[in-house]
C-alpha positions as CSV (number, residue, x, y, z in Angstrom):
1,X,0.0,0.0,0.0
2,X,2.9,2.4,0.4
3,X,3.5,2.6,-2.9
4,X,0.4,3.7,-3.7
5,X,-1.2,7.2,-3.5
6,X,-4.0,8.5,-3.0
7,X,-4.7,9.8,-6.7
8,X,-4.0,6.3,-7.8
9,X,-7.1,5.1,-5.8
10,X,-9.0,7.6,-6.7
11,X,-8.6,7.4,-10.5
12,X,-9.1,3.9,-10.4
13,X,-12.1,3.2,-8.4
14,X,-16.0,2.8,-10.8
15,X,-16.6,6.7,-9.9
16,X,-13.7,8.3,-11.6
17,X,-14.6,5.7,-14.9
18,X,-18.2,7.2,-15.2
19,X,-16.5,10.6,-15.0
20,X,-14.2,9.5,-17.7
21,X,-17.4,8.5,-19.6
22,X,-19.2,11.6,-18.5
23,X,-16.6,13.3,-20.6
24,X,-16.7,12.1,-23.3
25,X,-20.3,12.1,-24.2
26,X,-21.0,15.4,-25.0
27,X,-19.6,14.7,-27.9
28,X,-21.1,11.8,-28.6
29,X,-24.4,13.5,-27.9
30,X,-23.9,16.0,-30.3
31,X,-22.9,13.6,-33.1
32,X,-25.6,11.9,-32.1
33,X,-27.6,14.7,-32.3
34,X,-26.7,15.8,-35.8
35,X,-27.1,12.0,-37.3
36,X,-30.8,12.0,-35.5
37,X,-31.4,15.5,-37.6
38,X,-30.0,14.4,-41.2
39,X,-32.7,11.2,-40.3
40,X,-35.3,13.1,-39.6
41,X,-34.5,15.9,-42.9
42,X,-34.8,12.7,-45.1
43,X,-37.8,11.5,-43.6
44,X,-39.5,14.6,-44.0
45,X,-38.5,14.9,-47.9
46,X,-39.1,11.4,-48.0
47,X,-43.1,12.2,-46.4
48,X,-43.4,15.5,-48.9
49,X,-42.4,13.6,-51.8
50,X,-44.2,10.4,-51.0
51,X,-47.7,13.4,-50.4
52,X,-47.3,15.0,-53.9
53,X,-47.4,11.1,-55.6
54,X,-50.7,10.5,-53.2
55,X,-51.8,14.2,-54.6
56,X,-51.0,13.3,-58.2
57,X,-52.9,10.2,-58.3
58,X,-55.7,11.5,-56.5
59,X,-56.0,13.8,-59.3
60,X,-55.9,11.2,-61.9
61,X,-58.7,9.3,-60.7
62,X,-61.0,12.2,-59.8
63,X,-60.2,12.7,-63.9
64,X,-60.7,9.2,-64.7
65,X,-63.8,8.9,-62.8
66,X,-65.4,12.7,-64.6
67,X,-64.5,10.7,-67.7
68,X,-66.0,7.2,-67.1
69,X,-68.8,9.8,-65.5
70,X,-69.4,10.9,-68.9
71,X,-69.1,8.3,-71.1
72,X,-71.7,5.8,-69.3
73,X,-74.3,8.4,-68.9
74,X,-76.0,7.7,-72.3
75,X,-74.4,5.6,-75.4
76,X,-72.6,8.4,-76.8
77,X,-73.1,11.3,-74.1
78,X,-75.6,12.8,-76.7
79,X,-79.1,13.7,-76.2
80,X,-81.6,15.0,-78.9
81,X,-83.0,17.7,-75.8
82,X,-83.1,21.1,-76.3
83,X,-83.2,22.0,-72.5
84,X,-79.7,20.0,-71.8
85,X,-76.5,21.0,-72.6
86,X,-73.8,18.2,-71.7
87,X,-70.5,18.2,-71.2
88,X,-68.3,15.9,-72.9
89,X,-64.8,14.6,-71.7
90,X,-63.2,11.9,-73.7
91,X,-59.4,10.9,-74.4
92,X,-57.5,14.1,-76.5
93,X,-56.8,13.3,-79.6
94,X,-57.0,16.4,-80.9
95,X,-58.4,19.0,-83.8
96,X,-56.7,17.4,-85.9
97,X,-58.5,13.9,-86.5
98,X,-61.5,16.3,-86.6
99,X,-60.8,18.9,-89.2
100,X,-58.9,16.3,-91.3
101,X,-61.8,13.0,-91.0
102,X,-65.2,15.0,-90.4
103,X,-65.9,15.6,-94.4
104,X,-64.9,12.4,-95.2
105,X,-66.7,10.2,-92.7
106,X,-68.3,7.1,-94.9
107,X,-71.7,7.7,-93.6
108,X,-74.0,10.2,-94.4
109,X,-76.3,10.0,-91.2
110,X,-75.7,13.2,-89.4
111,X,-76.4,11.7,-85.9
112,X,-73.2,8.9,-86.5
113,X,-71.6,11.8,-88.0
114,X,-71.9,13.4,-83.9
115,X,-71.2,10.3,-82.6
116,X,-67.9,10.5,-84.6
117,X,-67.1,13.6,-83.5
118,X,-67.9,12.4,-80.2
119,X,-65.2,9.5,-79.7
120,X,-62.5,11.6,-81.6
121,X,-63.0,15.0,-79.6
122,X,-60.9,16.2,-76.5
123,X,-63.4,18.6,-74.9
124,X,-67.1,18.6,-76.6
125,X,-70.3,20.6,-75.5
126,X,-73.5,20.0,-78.1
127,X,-75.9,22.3,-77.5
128,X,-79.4,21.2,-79.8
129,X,-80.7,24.4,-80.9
130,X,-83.7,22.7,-82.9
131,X,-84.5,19.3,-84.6
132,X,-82.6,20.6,-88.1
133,X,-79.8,22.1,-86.0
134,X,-77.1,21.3,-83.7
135,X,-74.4,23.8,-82.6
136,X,-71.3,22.5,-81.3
137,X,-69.1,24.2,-79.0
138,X,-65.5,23.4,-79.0
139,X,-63.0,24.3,-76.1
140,X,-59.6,24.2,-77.2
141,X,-56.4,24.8,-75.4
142,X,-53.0,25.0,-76.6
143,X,-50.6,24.0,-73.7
144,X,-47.3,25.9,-73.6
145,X,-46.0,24.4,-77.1
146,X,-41.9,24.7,-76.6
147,X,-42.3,27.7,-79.5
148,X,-44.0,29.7,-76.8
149,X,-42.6,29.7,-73.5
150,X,-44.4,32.2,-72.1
151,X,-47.7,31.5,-73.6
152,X,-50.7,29.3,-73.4
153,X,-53.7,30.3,-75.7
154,X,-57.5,29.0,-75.0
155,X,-60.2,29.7,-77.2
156,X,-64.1,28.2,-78.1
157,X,-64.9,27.7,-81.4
158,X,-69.0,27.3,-81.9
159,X,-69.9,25.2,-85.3
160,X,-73.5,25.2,-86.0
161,X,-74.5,21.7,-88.2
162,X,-76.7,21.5,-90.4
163,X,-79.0,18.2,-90.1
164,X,-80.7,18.6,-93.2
165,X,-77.9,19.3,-95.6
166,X,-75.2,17.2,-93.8
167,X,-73.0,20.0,-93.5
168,X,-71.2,22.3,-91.4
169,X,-73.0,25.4,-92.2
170,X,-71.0,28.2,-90.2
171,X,-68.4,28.7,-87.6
172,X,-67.4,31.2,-85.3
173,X,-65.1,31.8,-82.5
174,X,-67.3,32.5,-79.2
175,X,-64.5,33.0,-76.7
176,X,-60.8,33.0,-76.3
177,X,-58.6,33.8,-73.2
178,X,-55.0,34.0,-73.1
179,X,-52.5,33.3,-70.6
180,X,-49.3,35.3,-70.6
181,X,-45.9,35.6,-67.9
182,X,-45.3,38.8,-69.5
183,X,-47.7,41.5,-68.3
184,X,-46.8,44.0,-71.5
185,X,-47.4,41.1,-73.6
186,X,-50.9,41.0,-72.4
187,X,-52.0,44.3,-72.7
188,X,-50.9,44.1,-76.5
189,X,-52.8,41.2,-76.9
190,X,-55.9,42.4,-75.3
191,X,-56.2,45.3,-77.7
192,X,-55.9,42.8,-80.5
193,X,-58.9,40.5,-82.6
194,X,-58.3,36.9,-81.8
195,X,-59.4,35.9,-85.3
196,X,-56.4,37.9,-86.5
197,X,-54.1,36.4,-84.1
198,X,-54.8,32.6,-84.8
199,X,-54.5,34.0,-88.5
200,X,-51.0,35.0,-87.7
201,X,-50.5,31.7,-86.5
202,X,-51.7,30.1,-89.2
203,X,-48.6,32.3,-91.5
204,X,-46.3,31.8,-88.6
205,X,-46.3,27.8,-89.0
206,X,-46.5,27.9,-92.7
207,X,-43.3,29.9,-92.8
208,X,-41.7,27.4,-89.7
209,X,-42.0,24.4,-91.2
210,X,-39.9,24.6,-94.5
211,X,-37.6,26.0,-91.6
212,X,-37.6,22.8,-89.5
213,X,-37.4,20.6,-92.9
214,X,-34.0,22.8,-93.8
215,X,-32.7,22.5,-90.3
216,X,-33.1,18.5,-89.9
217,X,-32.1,18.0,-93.2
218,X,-28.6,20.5,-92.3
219,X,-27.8,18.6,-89.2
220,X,-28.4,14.9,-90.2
221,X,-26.1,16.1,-92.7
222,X,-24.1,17.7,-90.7
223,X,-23.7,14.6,-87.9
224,X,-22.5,12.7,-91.1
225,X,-20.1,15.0,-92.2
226,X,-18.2,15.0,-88.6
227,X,-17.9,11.0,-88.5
228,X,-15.2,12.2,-91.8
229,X,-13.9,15.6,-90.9
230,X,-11.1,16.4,-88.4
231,X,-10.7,19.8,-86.7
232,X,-7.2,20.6,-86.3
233,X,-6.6,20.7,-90.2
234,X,-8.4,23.5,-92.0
235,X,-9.2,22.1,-95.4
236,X,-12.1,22.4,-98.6
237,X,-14.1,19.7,-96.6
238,X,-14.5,21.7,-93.4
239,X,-14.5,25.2,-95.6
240,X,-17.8,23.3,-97.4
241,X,-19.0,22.3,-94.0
242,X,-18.9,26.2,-92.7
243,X,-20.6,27.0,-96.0
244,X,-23.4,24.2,-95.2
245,X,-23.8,25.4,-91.4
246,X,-24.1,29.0,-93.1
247,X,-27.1,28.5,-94.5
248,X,-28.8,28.0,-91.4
249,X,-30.2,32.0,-90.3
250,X,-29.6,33.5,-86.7
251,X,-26.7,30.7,-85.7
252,X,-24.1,30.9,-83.9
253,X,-21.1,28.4,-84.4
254,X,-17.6,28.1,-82.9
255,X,-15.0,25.8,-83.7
256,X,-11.9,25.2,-82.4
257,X,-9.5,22.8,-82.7
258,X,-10.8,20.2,-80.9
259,X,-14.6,21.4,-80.3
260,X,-17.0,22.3,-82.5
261,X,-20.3,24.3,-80.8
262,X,-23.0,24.5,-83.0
263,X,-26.3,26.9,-82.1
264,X,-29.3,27.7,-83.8
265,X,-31.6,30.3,-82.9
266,X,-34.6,31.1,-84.8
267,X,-37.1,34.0,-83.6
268,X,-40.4,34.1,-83.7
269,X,-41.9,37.4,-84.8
270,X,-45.3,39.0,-84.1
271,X,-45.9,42.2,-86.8
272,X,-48.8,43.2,-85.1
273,X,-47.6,42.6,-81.2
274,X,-44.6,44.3,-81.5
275,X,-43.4,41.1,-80.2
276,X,-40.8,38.6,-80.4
277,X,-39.7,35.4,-78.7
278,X,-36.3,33.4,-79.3
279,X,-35.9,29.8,-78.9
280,X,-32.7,28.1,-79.0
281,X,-30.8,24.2,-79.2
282,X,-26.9,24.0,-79.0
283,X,-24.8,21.1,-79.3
284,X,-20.8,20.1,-78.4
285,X,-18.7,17.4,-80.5
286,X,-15.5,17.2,-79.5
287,X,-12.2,15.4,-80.3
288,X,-10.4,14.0,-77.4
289,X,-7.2,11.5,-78.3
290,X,-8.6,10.9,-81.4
291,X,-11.7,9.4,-80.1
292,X,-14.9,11.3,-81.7
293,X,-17.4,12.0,-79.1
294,X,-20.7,14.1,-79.6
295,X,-22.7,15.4,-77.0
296,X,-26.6,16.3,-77.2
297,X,-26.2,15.7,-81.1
298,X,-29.2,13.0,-80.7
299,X,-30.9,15.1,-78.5
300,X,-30.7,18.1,-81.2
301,X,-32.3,15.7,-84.1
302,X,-34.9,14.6,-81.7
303,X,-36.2,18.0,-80.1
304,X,-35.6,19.1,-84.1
305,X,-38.1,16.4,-84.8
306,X,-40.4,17.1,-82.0
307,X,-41.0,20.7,-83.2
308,X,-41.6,19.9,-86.7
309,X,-44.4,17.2,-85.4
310,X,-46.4,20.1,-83.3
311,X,-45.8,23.0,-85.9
312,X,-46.9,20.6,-88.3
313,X,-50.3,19.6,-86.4
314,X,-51.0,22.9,-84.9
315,X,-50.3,24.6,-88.5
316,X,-52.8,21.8,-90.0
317,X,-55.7,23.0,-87.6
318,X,-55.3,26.3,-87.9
319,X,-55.7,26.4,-91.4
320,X,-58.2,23.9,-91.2
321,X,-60.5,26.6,-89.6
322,X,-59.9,29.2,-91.7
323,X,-60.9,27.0,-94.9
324,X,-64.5,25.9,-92.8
């Protein structure tokens, strides 16, 4: 015992090791702590994200159910009434399959004829004005088509059929709303006729399309051309693939001699808005130890492709109701 003190004791009896742990866990605790938090963060984004699915689909069904709603009410959701008015949801599938089929139908019985128009129509509202006539009303709405990033048009076109001749006897555009991020924009369009605005559409996609044609027709050339072209030599072949990128308006290209950047910008141009919105697709190919790589080359030709297909349909309609 006389060698040892009284420290020695003291540090080594089951008080002075709970000290030692008493110590130390603060730390702990606070690790702890921090580890409990970063849990309970994921959690919590894992409950919001796991809500907006649960919102999502409830929204889904309440539209499923409005449709199946609609379709089981009567055969076709068509009544010969003249004090009811329906309205009619069925699957999109556009103006187009209306504009393009309706005069060509094979049968000659107005009421299939409706029936028709019924199954192919996204939004339909018949209104039976008297046992000759039947007015249709139309709701259309164009969603936010990449061309117009700031704008999404709605508008109600009102056809008035004609029972006894088979025919579509007038049209006429009851209503049209427009929704705009750009507060100048919409003054100007509110001080403008909608017939002349969907009549500037009409010219606007007449004149895009032979611009989309040249543009996938320059870059599918174009993505053929690089797989035989280097950059670090300047020769005819890459002076006759400047001249073929020249041809494409508003671009901007930049070539180096291992990168090549190609941009194209086209513009889209309202005369009588005083407006005009840009729209843009860019794409890298570079060179690296003599490996050709490309990136967003595929992704040009697609979104090139997907344009075309909605200037195309939209272009196709809105000359469809300017020839009615």
């Amino acid at each position: 015992m006389s060698d040892l003190n009284f420290s020695d004791i003291v540090n080594s009896s089951p008080r002075s090791e709970s000290r030692k742990r008493v110590k130390t866990n603060p730390a702990n605790e606070i690790s702890q702590i921090i580890e409990l938090g970063d849990e309970k963060d994921q959690l919590m984004a894992k409950r919001k994200e796991l809500k907006r699915k649960i919102l999502i689909n409830k929204e889904q069904l309440k539209e499923l159910q409005g449709v199946k709603e609609n379709l089981t009410s009567s055969e076709y959701g068509i009544e010969d009434n003249e004090d009811e008015t329906e309205d009619i949801i069925v699957p999109h599938s556009g103006l187009l399959q209306l504009f393009m089929k309706y005069n060509t139908y094979p049968s000659h019985d107005m009421d299939s004829r409706l029936r028709y128009l019924h199954r192919v129509f996204p939004n339909l509202r018949l209104e039976v004005s008297s046992a000759f006539t039947k007015q249709v009303l139309v709701d259309v709405q164009i969603q936010r088509l990449n061309a117009f990033p700031r704008l999404v048009s709605k508008f109600k076109i009102r056809m008035i059929i004609d029972k006894k001749e088979e025919k579509l006897d007038e049209w006429s555009l009851v209503d049209h709303d427009f929704e705009i991020e750009d507060p100048q924009f919409v003054q100007k369009l509110n001080r403008k006729d909608p017939t002349k605005f969907l009549f500037g559409l009409h010219e606007y996609f007449e004149f895009y399309n032979e611009r989309f044609d040249t543009f996938h027709r320059i870059i599918t050339s174009f993505k053929d051309e690089l797989q035989l072209l280097g950059f670090d030599a300047v020769d005819s072949d890459q002076q006759e693939l400047k001249l073929l990128l020249h041809l494409i308006d508003e671009k901007s290209i930049t070539i180096t001699d291992s990168t090549l950047n190609l941009q194209i910008n086209w513009r889209i141009l309202f005369d009588d808005l005083d407006e005009t919105f840009y729209d843009s697709i860019s794409c890298n190919v570079t060179r690296k130890n003599e490996i050709f790589t490309h990136s967003g080359l595929d992704e040009t030709l697609q979104t090139l492709l997907n344009y075309k297909s909605n200037y195309e349909s939209l272009s196709i309609i809105v000359k469809s109701l300017f020839k009615l």
